[in-house]
LOLO-951142 format. One record per residue (C-alpha): z, x, y; residue in three letters. Coordinates in nm, 2 decimals, padded with zeros to 4 digits. Each point is the difference from the previous one (the first is absolute). Layout:
# residues N
Z X Y ALA
...
***
This chain:
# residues 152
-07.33 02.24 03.54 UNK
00.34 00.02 00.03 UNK
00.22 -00.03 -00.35 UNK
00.11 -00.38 00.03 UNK
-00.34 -00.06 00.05 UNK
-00.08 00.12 -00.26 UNK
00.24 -00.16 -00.16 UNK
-00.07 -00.34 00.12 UNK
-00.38 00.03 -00.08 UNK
00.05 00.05 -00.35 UNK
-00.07 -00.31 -00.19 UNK
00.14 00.09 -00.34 UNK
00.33 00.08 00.15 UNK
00.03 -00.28 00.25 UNK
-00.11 -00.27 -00.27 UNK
00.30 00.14 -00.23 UNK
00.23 00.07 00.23 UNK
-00.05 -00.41 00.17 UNK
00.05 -00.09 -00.35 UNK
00.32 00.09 -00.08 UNK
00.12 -00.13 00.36 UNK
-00.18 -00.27 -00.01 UNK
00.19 -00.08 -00.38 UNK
00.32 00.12 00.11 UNK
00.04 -00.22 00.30 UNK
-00.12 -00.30 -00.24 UNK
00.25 00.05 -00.24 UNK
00.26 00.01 00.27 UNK
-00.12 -00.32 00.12 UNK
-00.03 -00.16 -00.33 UNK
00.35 00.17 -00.10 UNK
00.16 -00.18 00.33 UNK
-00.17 -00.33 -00.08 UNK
00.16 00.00 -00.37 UNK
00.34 00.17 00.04 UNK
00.04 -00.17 00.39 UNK
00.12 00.36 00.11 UNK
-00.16 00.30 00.09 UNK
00.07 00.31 -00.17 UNK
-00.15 00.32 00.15 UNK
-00.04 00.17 -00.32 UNK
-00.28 -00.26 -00.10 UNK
-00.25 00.21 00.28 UNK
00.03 00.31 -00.17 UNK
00.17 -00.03 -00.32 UNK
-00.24 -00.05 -00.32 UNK
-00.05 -00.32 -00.23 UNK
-00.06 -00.35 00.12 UNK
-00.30 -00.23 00.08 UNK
-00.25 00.15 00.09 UNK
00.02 00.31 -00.16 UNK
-00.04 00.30 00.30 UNK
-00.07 00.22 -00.29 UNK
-00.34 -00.16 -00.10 UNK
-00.11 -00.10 00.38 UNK
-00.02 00.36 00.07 UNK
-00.22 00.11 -00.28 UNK
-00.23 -00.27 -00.01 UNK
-00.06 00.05 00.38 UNK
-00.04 00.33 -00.03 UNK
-00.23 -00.04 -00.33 UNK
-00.19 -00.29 00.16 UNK
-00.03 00.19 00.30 UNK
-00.09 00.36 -00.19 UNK
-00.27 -00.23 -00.14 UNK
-00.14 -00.19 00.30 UNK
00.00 00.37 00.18 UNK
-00.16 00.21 -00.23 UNK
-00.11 -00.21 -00.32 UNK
00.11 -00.05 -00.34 UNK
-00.18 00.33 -00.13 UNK
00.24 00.21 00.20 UNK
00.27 00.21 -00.11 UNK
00.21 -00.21 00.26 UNK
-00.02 -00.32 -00.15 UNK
00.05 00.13 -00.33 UNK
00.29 00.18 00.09 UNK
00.13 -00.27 00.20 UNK
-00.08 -00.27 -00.30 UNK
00.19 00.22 -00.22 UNK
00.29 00.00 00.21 UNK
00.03 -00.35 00.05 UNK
00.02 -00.11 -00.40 UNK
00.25 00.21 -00.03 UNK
00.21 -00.09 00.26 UNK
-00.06 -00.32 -00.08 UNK
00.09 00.07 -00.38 UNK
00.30 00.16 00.13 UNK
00.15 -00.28 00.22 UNK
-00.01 -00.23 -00.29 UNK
00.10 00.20 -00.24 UNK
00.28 00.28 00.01 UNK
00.09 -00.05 00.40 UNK
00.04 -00.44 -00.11 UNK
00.20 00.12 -00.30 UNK
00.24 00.17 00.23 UNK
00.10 -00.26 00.19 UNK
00.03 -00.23 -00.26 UNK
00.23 00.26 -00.19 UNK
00.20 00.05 00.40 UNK
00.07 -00.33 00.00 UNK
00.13 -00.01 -00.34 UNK
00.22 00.30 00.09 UNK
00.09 -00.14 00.30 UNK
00.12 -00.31 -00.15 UNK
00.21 00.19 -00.23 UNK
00.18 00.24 00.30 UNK
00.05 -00.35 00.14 UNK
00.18 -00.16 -00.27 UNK
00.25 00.32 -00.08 UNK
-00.12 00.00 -00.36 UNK
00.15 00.32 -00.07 UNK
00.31 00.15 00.14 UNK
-00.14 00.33 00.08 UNK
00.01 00.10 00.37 UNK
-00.34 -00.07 00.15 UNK
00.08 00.15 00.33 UNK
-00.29 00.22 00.07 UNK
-00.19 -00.32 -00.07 UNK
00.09 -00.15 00.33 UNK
-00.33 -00.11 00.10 UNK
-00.22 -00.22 -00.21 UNK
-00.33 00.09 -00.16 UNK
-00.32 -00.13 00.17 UNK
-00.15 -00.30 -00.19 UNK
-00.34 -00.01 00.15 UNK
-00.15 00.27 -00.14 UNK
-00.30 -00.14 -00.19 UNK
-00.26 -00.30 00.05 UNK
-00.08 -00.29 -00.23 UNK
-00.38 -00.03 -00.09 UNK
-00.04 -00.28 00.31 UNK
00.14 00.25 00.28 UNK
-00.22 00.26 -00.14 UNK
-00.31 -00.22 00.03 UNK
00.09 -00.13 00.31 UNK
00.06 00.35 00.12 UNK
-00.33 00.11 -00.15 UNK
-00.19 -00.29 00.18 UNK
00.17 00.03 00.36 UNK
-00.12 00.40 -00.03 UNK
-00.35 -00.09 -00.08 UNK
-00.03 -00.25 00.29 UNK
00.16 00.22 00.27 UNK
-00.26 00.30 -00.12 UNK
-00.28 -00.24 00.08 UNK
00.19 -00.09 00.31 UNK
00.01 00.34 00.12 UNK
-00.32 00.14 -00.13 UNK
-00.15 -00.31 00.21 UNK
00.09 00.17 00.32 UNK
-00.11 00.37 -00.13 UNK
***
Protein backbone atom coordinates (compact mmCIF):
# COMPACT_ATOMS: atom_id res chain seq x y z
CA UNK A 1 0.00 0.00 0.00
CA UNK A 2 1.46 2.87 -1.23
CA UNK A 3 1.73 6.12 1.41
CA UNK A 4 -1.39 8.18 0.05
CA UNK A 5 -3.09 5.13 0.49
CA UNK A 6 -2.51 4.98 3.37
CA UNK A 7 -3.25 8.16 3.84
CA UNK A 8 -6.56 8.17 2.38
CA UNK A 9 -7.69 5.03 4.24
CA UNK A 10 -7.29 6.46 7.51
CA UNK A 11 -10.59 7.41 8.90
CA UNK A 12 -9.54 9.55 11.78
CA UNK A 13 -7.50 11.75 9.63
CA UNK A 14 -9.75 12.04 6.64
CA UNK A 15 -12.91 12.81 9.05
CA UNK A 16 -10.65 15.77 10.55
CA UNK A 17 -9.03 16.89 7.81
CA UNK A 18 -12.86 17.13 5.69
CA UNK A 19 -13.80 19.10 8.65
CA UNK A 20 -11.85 21.86 8.61
CA UNK A 21 -12.37 22.12 4.72
CA UNK A 22 -15.50 21.46 4.78
CA UNK A 23 -15.87 24.62 7.61
CA UNK A 24 -13.55 26.70 5.89
CA UNK A 25 -15.18 26.76 2.60
CA UNK A 26 -18.65 27.47 4.57
CA UNK A 27 -17.44 30.31 6.23
CA UNK A 28 -16.16 31.71 2.98
CA UNK A 29 -19.50 31.26 1.63
CA UNK A 30 -21.35 32.63 4.42
CA UNK A 31 -18.58 35.55 4.75
CA UNK A 32 -19.40 36.39 0.84
CA UNK A 33 -23.13 36.20 1.42
CA UNK A 34 -22.85 38.90 4.49
CA UNK A 35 -20.04 41.22 3.44
CA UNK A 36 -21.16 40.80 -0.68
CA UNK A 37 -17.30 40.33 -1.37
CA UNK A 38 -15.08 37.66 -1.16
CA UNK A 39 -12.05 37.86 0.79
CA UNK A 40 -9.53 35.03 0.36
CA UNK A 41 -8.34 35.21 3.88
CA UNK A 42 -11.83 33.83 5.07
CA UNK A 43 -10.51 30.09 3.57
CA UNK A 44 -7.67 29.93 5.70
CA UNK A 45 -7.60 32.58 8.14
CA UNK A 46 -9.13 31.71 11.72
CA UNK A 47 -12.45 33.05 13.43
CA UNK A 48 -15.85 33.17 11.82
CA UNK A 49 -19.05 30.97 11.51
CA UNK A 50 -18.48 27.98 11.67
CA UNK A 51 -15.62 27.74 13.70
CA UNK A 52 -12.78 25.38 11.55
CA UNK A 53 -11.15 25.09 14.87
CA UNK A 54 -14.01 22.94 16.46
CA UNK A 55 -15.04 20.94 13.11
CA UNK A 56 -11.71 19.41 13.12
CA UNK A 57 -11.63 18.07 16.61
CA UNK A 58 -15.03 16.95 16.83
CA UNK A 59 -14.46 14.96 13.55
CA UNK A 60 -11.57 13.61 14.62
CA UNK A 61 -13.04 12.86 18.29
CA UNK A 62 -16.30 11.48 16.76
CA UNK A 63 -14.46 9.64 14.37
CA UNK A 64 -11.54 8.38 17.09
CA UNK A 65 -14.76 7.13 18.74
CA UNK A 66 -16.75 5.52 15.96
CA UNK A 67 -13.24 3.74 15.01
CA UNK A 68 -12.05 2.39 18.05
CA UNK A 69 -14.58 3.14 20.92
CA UNK A 70 -14.92 5.38 23.69
CA UNK A 71 -12.63 3.24 26.11
CA UNK A 72 -9.67 4.06 23.84
CA UNK A 73 -6.84 6.10 24.56
CA UNK A 74 -7.80 7.79 21.14
CA UNK A 75 -10.97 9.09 21.99
CA UNK A 76 -9.81 10.24 25.18
CA UNK A 77 -7.08 12.01 23.85
CA UNK A 78 -8.97 13.33 21.09
CA UNK A 79 -11.95 14.43 23.61
CA UNK A 80 -9.44 16.18 25.56
CA UNK A 81 -8.22 18.10 22.73
CA UNK A 82 -11.29 19.23 21.55
CA UNK A 83 -12.58 21.13 24.98
CA UNK A 84 -9.68 22.77 25.01
CA UNK A 85 -9.59 24.10 21.77
CA UNK A 86 -12.84 24.81 22.09
CA UNK A 87 -12.15 26.69 25.55
CA UNK A 88 -9.54 28.38 23.77
CA UNK A 89 -11.36 29.81 20.70
CA UNK A 90 -13.76 31.45 23.04
CA UNK A 91 -11.75 32.57 25.42
CA UNK A 92 -8.15 34.13 25.01
CA UNK A 93 -8.01 33.73 20.94
CA UNK A 94 -12.01 35.87 21.02
CA UNK A 95 -10.36 38.17 23.47
CA UNK A 96 -7.79 39.02 20.98
CA UNK A 97 -9.68 40.12 18.37
CA UNK A 98 -11.86 42.00 20.35
CA UNK A 99 -8.80 43.87 21.95
CA UNK A 100 -7.31 44.07 17.65
CA UNK A 101 -10.17 45.80 16.82
CA UNK A 102 -10.02 48.06 19.64
CA UNK A 103 -6.34 48.79 18.79
CA UNK A 104 -7.07 49.01 15.38
CA UNK A 105 -9.64 51.61 15.85
CA UNK A 106 -7.35 53.67 17.79
CA UNK A 107 -4.22 53.44 14.98
CA UNK A 108 -7.18 54.58 12.79
CA UNK A 109 -8.16 57.57 14.51
CA UNK A 110 -4.38 58.98 15.15
CA UNK A 111 -5.13 59.19 18.89
CA UNK A 112 -1.71 59.67 19.70
CA UNK A 113 0.97 61.57 17.78
CA UNK A 114 3.56 58.98 18.04
CA UNK A 115 4.82 57.51 14.73
CA UNK A 116 3.10 54.17 14.20
CA UNK A 117 4.99 53.36 11.09
CA UNK A 118 6.01 49.78 11.70
CA UNK A 119 2.33 49.37 12.39
CA UNK A 120 1.56 49.58 8.72
CA UNK A 121 -0.63 46.65 8.54
CA UNK A 122 -3.62 46.13 10.67
CA UNK A 123 -4.04 43.44 13.27
CA UNK A 124 -6.30 40.43 12.37
CA UNK A 125 -9.83 40.69 14.04
CA UNK A 126 -11.03 37.19 13.56
CA UNK A 127 -9.15 35.49 15.82
CA UNK A 128 -11.63 33.83 18.19
CA UNK A 129 -15.40 32.36 17.95
CA UNK A 130 -18.55 33.35 19.76
CA UNK A 131 -20.18 30.38 21.62
CA UNK A 132 -22.78 29.86 18.29
CA UNK A 133 -19.67 29.39 15.78
CA UNK A 134 -18.15 27.03 18.16
CA UNK A 135 -21.29 24.94 18.38
CA UNK A 136 -22.02 25.09 15.00
CA UNK A 137 -18.36 24.10 14.29
CA UNK A 138 -18.66 21.35 16.84
CA UNK A 139 -21.95 19.98 15.20
CA UNK A 140 -20.77 20.19 11.44
CA UNK A 141 -17.47 17.91 12.75
CA UNK A 142 -19.63 15.37 14.37
CA UNK A 143 -21.91 14.93 11.21
CA UNK A 144 -19.01 14.75 8.71
CA UNK A 145 -17.32 11.96 11.09
CA UNK A 146 -20.51 9.90 10.75
CA UNK A 147 -20.37 10.83 7.11
CA UNK A 148 -17.06 9.48 6.57
CA UNK A 149 -17.05 6.58 9.03
CA UNK A 150 -20.30 5.54 6.79
CA UNK A 151 -18.14 4.71 3.87
CA UNK A 152 -15.20 3.01 6.16
Amino acid sequence: MSGLDEILSNQVLVSAALGWLVAQILKTLIDIWYNKSFSPDRLWGSGGMPSSHSATVCALTTSSALKYGLGGYEFAVGFILSLVVMYDAMGVRRETGKQAKLLNMIMENNIFEDNFEHFEERLKEFVGHTPLQVFMGAILGVVIAFVIGGMY
